[in-house]
C-alpha positions, 0 to 999 in steps of 0.5 A, a space after each residue: 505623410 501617410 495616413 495612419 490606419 484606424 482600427 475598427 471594431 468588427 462585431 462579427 470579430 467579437 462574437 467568434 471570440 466569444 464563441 471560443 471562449 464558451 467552447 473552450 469552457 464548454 470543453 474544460 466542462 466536460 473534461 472536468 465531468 468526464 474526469 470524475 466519471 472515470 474517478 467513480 469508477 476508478 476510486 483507488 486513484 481518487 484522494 478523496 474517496 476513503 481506501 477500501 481493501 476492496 480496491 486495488 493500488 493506485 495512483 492515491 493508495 499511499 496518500 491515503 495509507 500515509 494518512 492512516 498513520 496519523 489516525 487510527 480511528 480511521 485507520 481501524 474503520 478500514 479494517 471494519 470495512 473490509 470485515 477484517 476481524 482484530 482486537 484494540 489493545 490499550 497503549 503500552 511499552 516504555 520511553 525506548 519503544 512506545 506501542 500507541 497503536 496495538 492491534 491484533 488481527 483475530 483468525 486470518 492466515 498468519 502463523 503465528 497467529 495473532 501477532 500485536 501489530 499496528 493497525 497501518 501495517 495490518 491494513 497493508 498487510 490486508 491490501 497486499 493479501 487480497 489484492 497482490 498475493 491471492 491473485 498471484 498465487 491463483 494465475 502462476 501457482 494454480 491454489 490459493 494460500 491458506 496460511 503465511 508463515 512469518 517470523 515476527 511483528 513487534 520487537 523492541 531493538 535497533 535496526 541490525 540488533 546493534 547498540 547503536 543507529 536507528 530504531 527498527 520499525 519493529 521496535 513498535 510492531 510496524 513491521 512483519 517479516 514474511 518467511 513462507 506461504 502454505 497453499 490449498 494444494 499441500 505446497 510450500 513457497 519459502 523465501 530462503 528455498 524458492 527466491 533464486 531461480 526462476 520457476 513459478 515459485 520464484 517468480 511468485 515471490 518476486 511479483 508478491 515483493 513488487 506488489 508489496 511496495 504499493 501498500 508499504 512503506 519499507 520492502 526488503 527482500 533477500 535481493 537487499 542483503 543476507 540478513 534477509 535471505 530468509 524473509 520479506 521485511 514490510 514495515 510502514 515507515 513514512 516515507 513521504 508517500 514513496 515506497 523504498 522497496 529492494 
């Protein structure tokens, strides 16, 4: 017959576990804290700091640009933020294609100028311009853009001007077509002209392509299909925070 051992309590046992215990949480503290610093200093990958034209793509961009759509108010309150001039026109269009959100930027680089958008694809339009398309023009073209050609905004149709399918994010001005960007130097980077290649103007059109995806919903480009060989097609479509980008 053996002995059973009996357990002992060792107090010495006891502290060294509450001594990890406080370390570890010490430990998650300072994580935590360290983690919001860098938050600060990093606020487009932050969810709960509102988006600002200043601040580049990042981790929260879509969530906050998803978050846009459902809040006009808020949404025309970036464009104030960002000293972006535009008009709010009332609600128009009928049962087909209602045009809730109209707004109009006033001034800018866009040509035709003043084109009735809604107020989420101006505001990634804004994004994309100063965050994507200056800088890029800056480091592979040597100017700066001082207009951006495009082929429209609103227009009521289907996906394909068919009869049939899907209403085109057009349909109630969600969307801009992109065809061509004029710089400072006299230069002209057009979408049908300069996409294939890979001189720096081709190289521009596709880094301001990829760049687009960070503050759109839809980005379509000629690598999509012929019916876009000539534009960039932005729209803001929801796509659950997920950019669909060809």
């Amino acid at each position: 017959m053996t002995a059973r051992a009996s357990r002992t309590f060792s107090p010495h046992i006891g502290s060294l576990r509450f001594d990890r215990l406080v370390a570890l949480l010490l430990a998650m503290a300072a994580t935590g804290l360290a983690g919001q610093a860098w938050l600060r200093e990093h606020p487009e990958h932050d969810p709960y700091t509102p988006l600002s034209l200043t601040h580049p793509p990042g981790w929260a961009t879509a969530y906050k640009l998803a978050a846009l759509r459902s809040d006009i108010p808020a949404c025309r309150a970036v464009l104030e933020e960002g000293s972006v001039a535009f008009t709010a026109l009332a609600p128009s269009g009928d049962d087909l294609c209602p045009r809730p959100d109209r707004t109009v930027p006033q001034g800018g680089l866009l040509a035709p100028a003043a084109p009735q958008m809604t107020c989420p694809a101006l505001v990634g339009y804004e994004l994309w311009l100063r965050q994507i398309v200056q800088p890029a023009a800056r480091d592979l073209l040597g100017s700066e853009v001082v207009r951006i050609e495009h082929l429209g905004t609103y227009n009521c149709r289907r996906i394909g001007n068919g009869s049939q399918g899907r209403w085109s994010e057009h349909a109630s001005g969600n969307a801009i077509d992109i065809a061509a960007f004029v710089l400072a130097d006299g230069g002209k980077i057009s979408v049908l002209d300069d996409w294939p290649g890979e001189d720096a103007s081709a190289r521009f059109l596709q880094q301001v392509r990829d760049g687009a995806c960070d503050s759109f919903g839809t980005v379509l480009s000629p690598d999509y299909n012929a019916a876009h060989a000539d534009h960039l097609h932005l729209d803001q479509a929801d796509r659950m925070m997920s950019s669909y980008c060809r």
